[in-house]
C-alpha positions in Angstrom: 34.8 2.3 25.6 35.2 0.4 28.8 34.3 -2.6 26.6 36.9 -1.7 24.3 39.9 -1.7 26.7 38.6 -4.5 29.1 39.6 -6.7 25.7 43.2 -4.2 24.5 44.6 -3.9 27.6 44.6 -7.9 28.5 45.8 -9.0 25.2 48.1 -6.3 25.0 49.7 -4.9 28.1 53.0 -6.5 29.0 53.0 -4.7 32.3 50.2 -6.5 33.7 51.5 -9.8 33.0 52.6 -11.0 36.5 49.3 -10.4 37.7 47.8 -12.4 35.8 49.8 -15.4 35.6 51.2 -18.0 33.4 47.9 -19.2 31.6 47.4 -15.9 30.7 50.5 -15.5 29.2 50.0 -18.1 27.6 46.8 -17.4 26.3 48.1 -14.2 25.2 51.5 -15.2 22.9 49.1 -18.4 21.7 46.4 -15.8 20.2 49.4 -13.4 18.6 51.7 -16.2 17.7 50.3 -16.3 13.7 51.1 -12.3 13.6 54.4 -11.4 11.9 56.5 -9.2 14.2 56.0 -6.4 12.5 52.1 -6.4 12.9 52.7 -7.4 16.6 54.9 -4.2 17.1 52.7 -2.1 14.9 49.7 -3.2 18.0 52.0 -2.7 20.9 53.2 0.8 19.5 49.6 1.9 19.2 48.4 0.3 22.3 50.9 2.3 24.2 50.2 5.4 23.1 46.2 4.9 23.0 47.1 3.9 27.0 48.1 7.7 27.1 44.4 8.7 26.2 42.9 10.0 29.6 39.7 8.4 29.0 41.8 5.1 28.7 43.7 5.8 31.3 40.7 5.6 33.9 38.7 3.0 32.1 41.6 0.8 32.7 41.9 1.7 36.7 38.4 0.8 37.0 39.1 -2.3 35.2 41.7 -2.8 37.6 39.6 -2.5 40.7 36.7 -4.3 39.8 39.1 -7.1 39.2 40.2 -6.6 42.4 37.1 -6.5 44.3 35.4 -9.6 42.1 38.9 -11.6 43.6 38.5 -10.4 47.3 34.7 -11.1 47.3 35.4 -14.5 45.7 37.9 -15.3 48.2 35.3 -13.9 51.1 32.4 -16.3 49.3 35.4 -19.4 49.3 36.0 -18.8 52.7 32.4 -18.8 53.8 31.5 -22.0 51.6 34.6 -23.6 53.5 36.3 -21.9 56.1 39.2 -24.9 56.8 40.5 -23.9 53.4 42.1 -20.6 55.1 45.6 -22.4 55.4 45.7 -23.1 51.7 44.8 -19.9 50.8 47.4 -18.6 52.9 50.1 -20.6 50.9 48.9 -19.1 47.5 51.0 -16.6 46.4 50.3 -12.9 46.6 51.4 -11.7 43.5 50.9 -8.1 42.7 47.4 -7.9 44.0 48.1 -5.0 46.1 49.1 -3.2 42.8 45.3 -4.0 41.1 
């Protein structure tokens, strides 16, 4: 199951989509882009209401927080590898990382 929304909820959740940048918009609209509307909104309809599904619900927070702690542990490991890099790190911008 966790399997199963680790591949919907990227591809299909619009509210993550600041998180996870540009490319991955990108990504997204490039792999949907040979989809009629309709068959996009028929997707989106039941992704939204399969996102109602407890069991969903906290497979996706997990998601979200192993996401989270593979980024703070990379940035720990980059930081090791090379601490002089800490002032370009600090210019990155934040995003909505407290909200992973």
């Amino acid at each position: 199951m966790i399997a199963a929304a680790a591949q919907l909820v990227p591809v299909l959740d619009g509210e993550d989509t600041k998180a996870q940048g540009e490319g991955w918009r990108r990504h997204r609209n490039e792999r949907f882009a040979n989809l009629p509307a309709d068959e996009r909104q028929k997707l989106q309809a039941a992704h939204r209401i399969a996102m109602q599904d407890p069991a969903i619900k906290a497979a996706h927070d997990k998601l979200r927080q192993a996401h989270k702690e593979f980024r703070d542990a990379m940035r720990a490991a980059m930081l090791k590898a090379d601490p002089t890099i800490q002032p370009i790190l600090d210019k990155m911008p934040k995003g909505n990382r407290d909200e992973d």
